[in-house]
ZAMARGU-4260 file (C-alpha; in steps of 0.2 Angstrom, whole numbers, plus 5000, padded with zeros to 4 digits):
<rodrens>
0) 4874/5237/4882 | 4892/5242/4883 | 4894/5256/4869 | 4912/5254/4869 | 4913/5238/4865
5) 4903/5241/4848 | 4912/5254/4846 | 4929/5242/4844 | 4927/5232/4831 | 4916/5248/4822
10) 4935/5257/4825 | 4944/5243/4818 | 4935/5241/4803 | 4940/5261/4799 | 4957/5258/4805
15) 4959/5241/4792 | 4949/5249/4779 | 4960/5268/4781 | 4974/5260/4783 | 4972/5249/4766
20) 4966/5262/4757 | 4983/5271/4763 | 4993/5257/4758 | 4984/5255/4742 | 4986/5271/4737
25) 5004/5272/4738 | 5008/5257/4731 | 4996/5265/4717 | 5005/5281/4716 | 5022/5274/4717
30) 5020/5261/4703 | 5012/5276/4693 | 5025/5286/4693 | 5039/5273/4690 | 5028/5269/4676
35) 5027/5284/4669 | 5045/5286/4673 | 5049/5272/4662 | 5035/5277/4648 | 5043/5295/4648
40) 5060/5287/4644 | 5052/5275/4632 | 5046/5291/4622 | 5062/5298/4624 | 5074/5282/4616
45) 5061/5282/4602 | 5061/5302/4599 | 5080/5301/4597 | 5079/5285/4587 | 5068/5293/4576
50) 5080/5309/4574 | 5095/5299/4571 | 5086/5290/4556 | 5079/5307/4551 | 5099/5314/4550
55) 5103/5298/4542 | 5092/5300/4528 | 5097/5316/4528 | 5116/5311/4525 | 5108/5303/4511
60) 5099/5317/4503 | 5114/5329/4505 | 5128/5315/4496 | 5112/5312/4482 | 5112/5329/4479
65) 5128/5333/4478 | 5131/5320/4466 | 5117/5326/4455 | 5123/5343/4456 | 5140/5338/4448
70) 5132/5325/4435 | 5119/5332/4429 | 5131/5343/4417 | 5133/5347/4401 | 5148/5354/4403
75) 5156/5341/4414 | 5150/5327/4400 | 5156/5338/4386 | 5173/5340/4396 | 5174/5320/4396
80) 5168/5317/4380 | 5187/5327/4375 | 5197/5319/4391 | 5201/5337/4399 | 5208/5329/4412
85) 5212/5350/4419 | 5194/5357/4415 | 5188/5339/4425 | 5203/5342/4440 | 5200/5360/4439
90) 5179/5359/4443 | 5175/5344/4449 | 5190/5334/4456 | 5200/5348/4466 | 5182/5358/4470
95) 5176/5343/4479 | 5190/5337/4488 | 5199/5354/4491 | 5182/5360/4501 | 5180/5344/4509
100) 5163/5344/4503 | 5168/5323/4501 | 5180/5312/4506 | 5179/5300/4489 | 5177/5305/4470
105) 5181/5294/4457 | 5171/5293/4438 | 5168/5278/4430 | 5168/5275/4412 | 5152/5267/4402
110) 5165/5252/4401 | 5166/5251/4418 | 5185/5255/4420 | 5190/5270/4434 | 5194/5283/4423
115) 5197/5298/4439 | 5198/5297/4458 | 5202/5309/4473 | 5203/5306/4491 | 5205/5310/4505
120) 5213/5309/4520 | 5229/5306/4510 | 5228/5288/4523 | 5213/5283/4515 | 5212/5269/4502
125) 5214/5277/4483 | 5201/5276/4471 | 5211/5260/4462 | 5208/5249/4479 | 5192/5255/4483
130) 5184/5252/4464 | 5188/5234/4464 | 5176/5224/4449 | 5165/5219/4462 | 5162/5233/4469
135) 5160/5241/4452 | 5146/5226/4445 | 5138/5233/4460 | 5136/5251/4455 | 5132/5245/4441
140) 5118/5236/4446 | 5111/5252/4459 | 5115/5265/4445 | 5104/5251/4433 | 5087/5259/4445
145) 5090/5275/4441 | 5080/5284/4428 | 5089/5294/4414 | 5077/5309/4411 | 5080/5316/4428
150) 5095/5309/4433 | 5091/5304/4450 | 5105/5298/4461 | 5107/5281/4473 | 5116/5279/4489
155) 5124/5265/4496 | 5136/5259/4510 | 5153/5251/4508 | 5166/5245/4520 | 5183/5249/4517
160) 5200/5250/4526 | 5198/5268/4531 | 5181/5266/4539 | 5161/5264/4531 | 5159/5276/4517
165) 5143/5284/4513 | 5141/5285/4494 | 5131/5288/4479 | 5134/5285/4461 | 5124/5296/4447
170) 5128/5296/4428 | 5136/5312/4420 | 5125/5317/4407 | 5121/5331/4395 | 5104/5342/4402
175) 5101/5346/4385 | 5106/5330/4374 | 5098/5318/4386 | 5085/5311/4376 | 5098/5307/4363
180) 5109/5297/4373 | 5106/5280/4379 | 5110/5276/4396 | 5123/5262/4396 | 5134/5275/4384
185) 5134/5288/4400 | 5149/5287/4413 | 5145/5287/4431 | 5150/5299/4443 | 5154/5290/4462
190) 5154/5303/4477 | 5153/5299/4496 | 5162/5303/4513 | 5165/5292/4527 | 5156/5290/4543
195) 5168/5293/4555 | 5167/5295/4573 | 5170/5314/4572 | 5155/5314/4560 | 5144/5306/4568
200) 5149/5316/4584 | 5143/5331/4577 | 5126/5322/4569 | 5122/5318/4587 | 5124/5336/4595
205) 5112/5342/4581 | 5100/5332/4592 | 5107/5332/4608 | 5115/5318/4607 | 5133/5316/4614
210) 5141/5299/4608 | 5131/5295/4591 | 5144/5281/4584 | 5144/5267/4571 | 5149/5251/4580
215) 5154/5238/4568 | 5156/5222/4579 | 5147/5211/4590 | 5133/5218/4582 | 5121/5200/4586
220) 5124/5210/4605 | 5118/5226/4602 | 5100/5232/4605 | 5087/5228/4588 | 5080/5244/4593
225) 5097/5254/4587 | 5094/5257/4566 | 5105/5244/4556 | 5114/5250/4540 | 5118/5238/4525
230) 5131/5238/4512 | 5129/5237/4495 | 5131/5218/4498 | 5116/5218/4506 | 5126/5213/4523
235) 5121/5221/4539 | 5139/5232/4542 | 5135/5242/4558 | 5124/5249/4569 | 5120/5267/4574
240) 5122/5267/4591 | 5121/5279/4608 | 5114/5281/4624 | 5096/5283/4626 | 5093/5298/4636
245) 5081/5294/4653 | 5072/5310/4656 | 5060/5299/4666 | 5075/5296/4679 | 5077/5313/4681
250) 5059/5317/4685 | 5059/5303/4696 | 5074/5309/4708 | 5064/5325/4708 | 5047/5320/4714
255) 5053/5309/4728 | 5052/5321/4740 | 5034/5328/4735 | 5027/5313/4732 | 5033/5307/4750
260) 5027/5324/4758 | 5012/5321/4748 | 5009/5304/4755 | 5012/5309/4773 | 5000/5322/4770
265) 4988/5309/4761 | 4987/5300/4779 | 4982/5316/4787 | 4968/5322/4778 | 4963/5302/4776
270) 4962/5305/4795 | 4952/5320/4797 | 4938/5315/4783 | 4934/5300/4792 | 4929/5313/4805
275) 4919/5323/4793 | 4912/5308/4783 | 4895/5309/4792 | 4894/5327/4787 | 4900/5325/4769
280) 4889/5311/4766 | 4873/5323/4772 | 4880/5338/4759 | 4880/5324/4747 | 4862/5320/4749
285) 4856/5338/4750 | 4868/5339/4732 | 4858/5326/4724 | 4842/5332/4728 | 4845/5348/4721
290) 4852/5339/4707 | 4837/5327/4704 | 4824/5344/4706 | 4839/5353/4692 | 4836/5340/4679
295) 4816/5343/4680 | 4819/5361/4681 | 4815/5371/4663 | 4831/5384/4667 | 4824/5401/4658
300) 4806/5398/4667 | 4808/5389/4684 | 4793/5376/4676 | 4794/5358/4674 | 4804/5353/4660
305) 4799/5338/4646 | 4807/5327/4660 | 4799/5330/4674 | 4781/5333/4666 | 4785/5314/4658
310) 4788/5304/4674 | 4772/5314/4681 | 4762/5306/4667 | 4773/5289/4671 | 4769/5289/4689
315) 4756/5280/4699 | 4747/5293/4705 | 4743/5300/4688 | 4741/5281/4681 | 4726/5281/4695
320) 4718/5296/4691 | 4718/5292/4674 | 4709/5274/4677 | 4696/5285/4689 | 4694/5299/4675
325) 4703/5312/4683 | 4714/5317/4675 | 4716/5331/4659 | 4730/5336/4647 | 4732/5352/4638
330) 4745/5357/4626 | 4749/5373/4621 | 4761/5377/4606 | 4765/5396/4602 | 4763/5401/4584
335) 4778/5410/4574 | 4789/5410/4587 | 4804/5407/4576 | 4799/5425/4567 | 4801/5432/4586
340) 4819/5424/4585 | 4822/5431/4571 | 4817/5450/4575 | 4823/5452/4592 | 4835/5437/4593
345) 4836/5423/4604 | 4837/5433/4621 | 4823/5442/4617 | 4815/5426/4612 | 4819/5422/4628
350) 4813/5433/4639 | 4796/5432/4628 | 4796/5412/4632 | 4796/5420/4651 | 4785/5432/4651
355) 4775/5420/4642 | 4777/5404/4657 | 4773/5420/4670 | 4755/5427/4664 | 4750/5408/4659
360) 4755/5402/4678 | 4744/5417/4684 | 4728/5409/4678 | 4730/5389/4682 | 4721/5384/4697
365) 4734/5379/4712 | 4735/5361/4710 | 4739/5359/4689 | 4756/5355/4684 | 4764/5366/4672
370) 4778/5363/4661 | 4787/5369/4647 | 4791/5352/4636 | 4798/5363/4622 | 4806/5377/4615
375) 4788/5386/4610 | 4777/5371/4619 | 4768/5373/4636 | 4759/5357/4644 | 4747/5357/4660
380) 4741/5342/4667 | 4723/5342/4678 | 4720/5327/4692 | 4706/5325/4705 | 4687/5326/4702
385) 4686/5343/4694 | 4699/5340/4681 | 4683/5333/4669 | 4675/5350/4672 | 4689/5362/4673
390) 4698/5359/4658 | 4690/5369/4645 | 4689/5383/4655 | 4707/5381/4659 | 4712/5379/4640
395) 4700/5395/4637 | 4708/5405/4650 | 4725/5400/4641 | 4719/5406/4624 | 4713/5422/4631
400) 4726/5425/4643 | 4738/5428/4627 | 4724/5444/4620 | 4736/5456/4626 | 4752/5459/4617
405) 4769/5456/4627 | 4782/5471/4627 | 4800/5464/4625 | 4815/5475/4621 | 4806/5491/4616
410) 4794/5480/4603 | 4774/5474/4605 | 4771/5457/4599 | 4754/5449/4597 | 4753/5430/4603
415) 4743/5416/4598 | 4744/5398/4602 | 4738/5384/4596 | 4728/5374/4612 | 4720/5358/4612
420) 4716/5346/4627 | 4710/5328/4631 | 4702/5321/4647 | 4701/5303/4652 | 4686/5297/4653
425) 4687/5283/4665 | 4688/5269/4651 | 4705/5262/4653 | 4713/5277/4645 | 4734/5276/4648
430) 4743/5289/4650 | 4752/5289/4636 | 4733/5287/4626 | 4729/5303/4636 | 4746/5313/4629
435) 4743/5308/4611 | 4725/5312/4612 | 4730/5330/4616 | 4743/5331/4604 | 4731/5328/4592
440) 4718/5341/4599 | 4733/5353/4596 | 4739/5348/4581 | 4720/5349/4574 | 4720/5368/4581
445) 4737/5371/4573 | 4733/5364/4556 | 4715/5371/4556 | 4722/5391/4563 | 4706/5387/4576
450) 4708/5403/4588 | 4700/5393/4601 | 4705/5377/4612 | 4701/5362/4604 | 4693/5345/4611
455) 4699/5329/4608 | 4686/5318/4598 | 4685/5302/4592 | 4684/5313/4574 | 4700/5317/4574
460) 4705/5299/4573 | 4698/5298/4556 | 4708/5313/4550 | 4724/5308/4556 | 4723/5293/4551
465) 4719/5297/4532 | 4732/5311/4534 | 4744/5299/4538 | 4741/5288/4526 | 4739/5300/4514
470) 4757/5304/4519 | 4763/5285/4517 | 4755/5287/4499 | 4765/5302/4494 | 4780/5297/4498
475) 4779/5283/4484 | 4770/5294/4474 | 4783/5301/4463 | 4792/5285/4460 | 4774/5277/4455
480) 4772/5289/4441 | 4757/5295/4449 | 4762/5315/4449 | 4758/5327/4435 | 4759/5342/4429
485) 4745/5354/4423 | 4746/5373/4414 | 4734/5385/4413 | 4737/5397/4401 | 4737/5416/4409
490) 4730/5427/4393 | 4736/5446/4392 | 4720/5456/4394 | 4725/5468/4378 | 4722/5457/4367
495) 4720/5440/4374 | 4737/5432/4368 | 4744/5417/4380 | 4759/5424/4385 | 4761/5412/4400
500) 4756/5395/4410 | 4755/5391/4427 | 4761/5373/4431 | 4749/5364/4443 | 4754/5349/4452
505) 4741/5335/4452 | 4739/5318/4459 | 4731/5303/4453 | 4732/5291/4466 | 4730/5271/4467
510) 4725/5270/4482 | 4713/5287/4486 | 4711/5292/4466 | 4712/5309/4462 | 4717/5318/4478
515) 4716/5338/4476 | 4729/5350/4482 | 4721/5358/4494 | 4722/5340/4505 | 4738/5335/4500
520) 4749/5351/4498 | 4746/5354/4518 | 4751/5333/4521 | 4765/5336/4510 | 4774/5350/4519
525) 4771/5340/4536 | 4782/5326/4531 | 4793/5334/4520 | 4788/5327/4503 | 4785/5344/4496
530) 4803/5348/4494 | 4802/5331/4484 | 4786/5337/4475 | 4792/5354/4471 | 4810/5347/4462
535) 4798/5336/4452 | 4786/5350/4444 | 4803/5361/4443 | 4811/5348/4431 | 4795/5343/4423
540) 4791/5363/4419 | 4810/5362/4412 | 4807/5349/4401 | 4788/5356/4393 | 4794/5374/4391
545) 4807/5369/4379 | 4794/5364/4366 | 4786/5384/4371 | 4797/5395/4365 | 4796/5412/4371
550) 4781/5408/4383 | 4784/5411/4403 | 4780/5400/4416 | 4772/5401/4435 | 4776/5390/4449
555) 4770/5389/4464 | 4783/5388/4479 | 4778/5382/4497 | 4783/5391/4513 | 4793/5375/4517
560) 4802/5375/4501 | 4808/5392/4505 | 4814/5387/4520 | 4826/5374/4511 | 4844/5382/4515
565) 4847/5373/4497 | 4831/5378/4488 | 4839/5391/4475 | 4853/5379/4472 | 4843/5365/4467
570) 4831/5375/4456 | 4847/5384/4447 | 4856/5367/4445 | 4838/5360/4438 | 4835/5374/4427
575) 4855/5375/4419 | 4852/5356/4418 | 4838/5359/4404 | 4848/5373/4397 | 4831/5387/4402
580) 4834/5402/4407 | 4829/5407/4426 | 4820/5425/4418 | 4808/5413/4409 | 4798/5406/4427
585) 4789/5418/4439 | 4788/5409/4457 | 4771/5412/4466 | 4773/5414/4486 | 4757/5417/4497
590) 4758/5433/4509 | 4760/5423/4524 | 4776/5419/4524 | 4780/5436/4522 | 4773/5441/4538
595) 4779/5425/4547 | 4797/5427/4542 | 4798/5445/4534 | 4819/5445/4538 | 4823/5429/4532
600) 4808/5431/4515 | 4819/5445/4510 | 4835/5437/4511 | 4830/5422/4503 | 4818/5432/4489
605) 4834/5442/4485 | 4843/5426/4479 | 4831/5421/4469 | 4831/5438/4461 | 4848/5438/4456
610) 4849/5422/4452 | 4836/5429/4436 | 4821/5421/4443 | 4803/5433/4444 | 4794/5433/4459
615) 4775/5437/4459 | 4763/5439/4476 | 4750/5424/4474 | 4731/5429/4482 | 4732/5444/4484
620) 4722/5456/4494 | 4715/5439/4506 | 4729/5440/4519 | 4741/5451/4527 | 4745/5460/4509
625) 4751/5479/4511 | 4759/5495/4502 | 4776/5491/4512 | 4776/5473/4508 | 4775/5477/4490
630) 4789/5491/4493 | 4801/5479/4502 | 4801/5465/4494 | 4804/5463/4475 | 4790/5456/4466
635) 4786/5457/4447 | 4768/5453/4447 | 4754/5452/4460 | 4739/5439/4457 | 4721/5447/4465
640) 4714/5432/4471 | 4696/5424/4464 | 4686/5429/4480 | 4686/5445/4473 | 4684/5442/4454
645) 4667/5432/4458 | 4659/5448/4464 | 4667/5459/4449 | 4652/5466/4441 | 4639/5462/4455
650) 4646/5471/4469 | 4653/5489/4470 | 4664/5486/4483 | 4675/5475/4474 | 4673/5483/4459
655) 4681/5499/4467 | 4695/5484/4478 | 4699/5479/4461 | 4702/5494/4454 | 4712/5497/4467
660) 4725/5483/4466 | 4725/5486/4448 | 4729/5506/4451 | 4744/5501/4464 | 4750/5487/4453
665) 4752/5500/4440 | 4759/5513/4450 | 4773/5503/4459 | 4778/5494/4442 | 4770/5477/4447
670) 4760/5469/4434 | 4745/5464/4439 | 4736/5445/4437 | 4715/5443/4438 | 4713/5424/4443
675) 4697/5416/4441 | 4688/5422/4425 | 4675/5413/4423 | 4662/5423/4411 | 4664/5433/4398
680) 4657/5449/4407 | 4671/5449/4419 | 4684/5446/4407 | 4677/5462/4397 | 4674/5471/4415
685) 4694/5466/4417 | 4699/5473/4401 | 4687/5490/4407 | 4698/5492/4421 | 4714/5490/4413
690) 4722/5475/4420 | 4735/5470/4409 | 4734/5448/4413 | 4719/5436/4418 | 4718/5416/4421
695) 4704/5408/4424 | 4691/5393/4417 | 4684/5405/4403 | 4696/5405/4394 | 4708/5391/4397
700) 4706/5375/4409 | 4721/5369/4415 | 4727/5355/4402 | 4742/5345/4399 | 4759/5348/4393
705) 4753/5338/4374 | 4734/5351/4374 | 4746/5365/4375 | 4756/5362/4361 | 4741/5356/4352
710) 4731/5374/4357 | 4748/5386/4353 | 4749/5376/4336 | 4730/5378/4332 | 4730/5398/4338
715) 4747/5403/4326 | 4759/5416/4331 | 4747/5427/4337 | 4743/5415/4353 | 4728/5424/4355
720) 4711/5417/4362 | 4693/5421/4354 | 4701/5432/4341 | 4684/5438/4337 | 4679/5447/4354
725) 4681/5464/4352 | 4691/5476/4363 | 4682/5484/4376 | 4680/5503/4374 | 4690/5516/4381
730) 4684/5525/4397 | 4690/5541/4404 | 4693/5544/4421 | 4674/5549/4425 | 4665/5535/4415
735) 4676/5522/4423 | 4672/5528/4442 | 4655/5528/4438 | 4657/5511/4431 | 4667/5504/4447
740) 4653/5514/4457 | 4638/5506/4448
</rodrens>
């Protein structure tokens, strides 16, 4: 086979389809820059027609002026109320025209006859021929528009025998006396100068502009584009007209050459990369690779990214191993990271997420996919026939791999994670099925604080779904009237007087009846009805307290609702709303989100403070509670949860814990709230130890709004409960150890 040829008709198609390209491009570039040429002069014509009717205007603002400047004088009005013909010669006549501030002045009486007139060239046509009647009926007719109170002037054209003159007529009035004259009793000042060519001339060089003139014939000839003036007629007299400058032209003459040298160049290199197309063409493949393998690259870890770790689940392969049961999903999502964020910053956040990705990697066996789908989520994926038997001990393995605390910038930090998984078992399971199954398992292990992996069931269906439909229900609930409000009274210990109530939110559902808190607060937060939820018992607190003077309230607040950048806002708008004072509520916060988010808890618990609102430290003693919490952050009163009230009296050790949060309440200024009272021995224990507030079913169920009214009416002023139990003896120091002790 003869080579060359093949090689002909392969050359002439380069040759045809360079040499087109050529030509196309030159024709391109050429009728691009005539265009733009032709678009840059375009620009220019309108910039300067737009200046030209800017100085125009201008004209007009300066001869409005200037006539308003000489009417709008009590002086001159009082001087023609006396005909001083001198004072008027003297200060407006002679001034005028002397300083060629105008070419034309003449005064009109309120009868409409020319009483003065000056002019100038001494050429020009006198005041006597240029007020002819008509003219004057006209004046008449523009001064009409004017308001008196202020004087404003009009402007006009006119054509006379010297030229076009500029003009503007204004009455002559008295500043001071003006709402005591009438209008058509004022005489009217006329003032204007001509447009000559001179005039005109210097107009244009203010914008560059070398022969701005007023062409007053053949005007049907002339450009529309050029501004048209009309007289006081309403005629069309003259046009404003020059030559447009053509800035394109001149940028046109001076890339000729480039553009030529350009061109010839153009062909050169259009020569020489046919040469090197081959080459390019394999660089541009090796680009697009990388490319493809950057897009399902997670950048701070060198893992799979969301991307990538979905069309692995999307491909065939993993679609098979699915169908044969082989295949296994974990999900791993790092628990409060944002507080990590927040401590370190983002960069330390950062290097966390690696280290992190880096002691995970360590412990997956060889052939798992691992990726990071998110900022704080890891996923794996399992195939082949040990998947099925290896995942749990793979999820394990990521549990415990994170026992160790990590070391970033200087600072320890103990890792947990929330880890669930989901294996396919061979029964048409998709891989999508197989995804959601495990982000259930991990949800369920998020939700439930589980410190070890957790398996996808066919349980966790059933809770989903009623979570979610729980969800569906809240969302309704508070338009359905189906939210209420509770109070339990809190009694001071002394002598068991209601000084306050806690608002509790309750639920009375259609669908799922009377749903507690405990199930519906945690449903709540997840799909963001809480913030809803929390703005209702707000307002319905608002509204009670006003028929409880001088009695304080508790609200529970939700981690979530703190989060809310517009939380405090809300609660102050709600509370001014209902005209009650913010120093009358107490919010209740658990100690978790203290430790989750110390930084941002103080920032946001300082507002709150300021704002008048008390805080008080709910369940205390059950979490993370310590001296330094109490110390830096600024809460009022601290409430020791019922865990340890039920063993008050039955167990030393929580005697002597009691005694203790009653002993640091007291020391750091904190008052101090027992919750859970339920018999009369621990109220009276209680009272032994000296804890100045307790809550609880023995003396008061929660109740509505109506019962407490009803109970503060029924106890009288002294609000007090079982006014006939007496008060628990005095102990000293000795007796009450010995009591905590036994």
């Amino acid at each position: 086979m003869d080579t060359r040829r093949m090689s002909h008709p392969i050359a002439g198609r380069i040759t045809f389809n360079l040499v087109a390209g050529i030509v196309v491009t030159i024709v391109t570039v050429i009728s691009g820059v005539a265009w733009m040429a032709y678009r840059q002069n375009d620009q220019a014509a309108e910039q300067t027609r737009t200046m030209v009717m800017g100085g125009v205007d201008a004209m007009h603002t300066r001869v409005q002026g200037l006539a308003n400047d000489y009417s709008w004088w009590e002086e001159a009005y009082d001087a023609y109320l006396r005909d001083d013909n001198a004072w008027i010669e003297a200060n407006i006549g002679t001034g005028i025209i002397d300083t060629q501030i105008a070419d034309f002045l003449a005064i009109i009486s309120p009868d409409r006859e020319l009483k003065y007139g000056w002019w100038t060239p001494a050429d020009a046509p006198n005041s006597e021929t240029v007020m002819s009647p008509k003219l004057i009926a006209k004046i008449e007719e523009l001064i009409r528009t004017a308001p008196i109170e202020n004087n404003a002037a009009r402007s006009s054209y006119v054509e006379t025998a010297a030229g076009t003159l500029l003009f503007a007529v204004s009455r002559i009035a008295p500043v001071s006396k003006v709402d005591t004259v009438k209008a058509e009793n004022l005489p009217v000042l006329v003032m204007g100068f001509y447009l000559s060519n001179q005039r005109l001339s210097e107009l244009g060089r203010t914008f560059l502009i070398n022969d701005l003139r007023l062409e007053r014939e053949n005007l049907d000839k002339l450009d529309n584009d050029f501004p048209e003036i009309r007289d006081i007629y309403g005629e069309v007299i003259g046009r404003f007209v020059w030559t447009p400058p053509t800035p394109g032209f001149a940028v046109l003459r001076n890339v000729v050459a480039p553009i030529a040298g350009g061109l010839l160049l153009f062909c050169l290199i259009a020569m020489w990369t046919v040469l090197r197309a081959r080459r390019l063409a394999l660089s541009q493949a090796l680009s697009e690779r990388q490319a493809v393998t950057a897009a399902r690259t997670d950048s701070l870890t060198g893992l799979t990214n969301r991307y990538g770790f979905n069309e692995l689940s999307d491909s065939a392969q993993f679609s098979d191993a699915c169908d044969a049961g082989e295949a296994a999903i974990i999900y791993l999502d790092v628990n409060g990271f944002k507080s990590v964020n927040d401590s370190i910053g983002h960069a330390g956040g950062d290097e966390l997420v690696g280290l992190l990705a880096e002691r995970l990697s360590m412990i997956l066996p060889p052939d798992a996919r691992f990726a990071r789908v998110g900022g704080d989520e890891f996923a794996v994926a399992l195939t082949g026939r040990s998947a099925s038997a290896a995942v749990a001990g793979v999820a394990s393995a990521m549990v415990h791999a994170l026992d160790q605390p990590f070391s970033v910038a200087g600072f320890q930090f103990q890792v947990t994670a929330a880890v669930g998984y989901a294996v396919s078992d061979g029964n048409e399971v998709t891989p999508a099925e197989l995804l959601r199954r495990a982000d259930l398992a991990m949800y369920q292990a998020k939700n439930a604080a589980e410190r070890d992996a957790v398996p996808y069931h066919s349980g966790l269906e059933t809770g989903a779904l009623h979570r979610k439909r729980l969800g569906m229900a809240l969302r309704g609930a508070i338009e359905g009237n189906e939210l209420s409000v509770a109070y339990q009274p809190i009694v001071r210990a002394s002598d068991l007087a209601i000084v306050s109530v806690e608002a509790l939110v309750r639920w009375d559902s259609k669908e799922f009846g009377r749903v507690s808190p405990a199930e519906f607060i945690p449903v709540a937060e997840e799909t963001g009805v809480i913030h809803d939820i929390g703005k209702f018992v707000f307002q319905r607190a608002c509204q009670d307290m006003i028929e409880w003077p001088g009695l304080k309230m508790s609200i529970n607040v939700s981690p979530a609702q703190l989060r809310d950048p517009s939380f405090a806002n809300d609660l102050g708008a709600i509370a001014r709303r209902h005209d009650v004072v913010p120093n009358r509520f107490k919010l209740e916060l658990t100690e978790g989100l203290l430790v989750r988010n110390p930084t941002i808890a103080k920032r946001k618990l300082a507002r709150l403070k300021s704002m008048g609102f008390g805080l008080s430290l709910d369940d205390f003693g059950t979490g993370f509670s310590s001296i330094g919490y109490l110390r830096q952050f600024p809460f009022d009163w601290l409430k020791i949860d019922k865990s340890f009230i039920s063993e008050l009296g039955t167990n030393p050790t929580a005697n002597a814990l009691i005694q203790s949060m009653i002993a640091l309440g007291d020391a750091m200024d904190i008052a101090v709230v027992a919750e859970g009272i339920e018999t009369v021995e621990q109220l009276q224990l209680l009272r032994l130890l000296q804890c100045e507030y307790v809550q609880g079913f023995h003396l008061a169920k929660p109740m509505s709004a109506a019962e407490i009214t009803a109970l503060l009416a029924g106890l009288g002023e002294s609000r007090r409960l079982f006014p006939d139990l007496a008060p628990p003896p005095m102990l000293d120091k000795d007796r009450l150890i010995n009591l905590v002790q036994s």
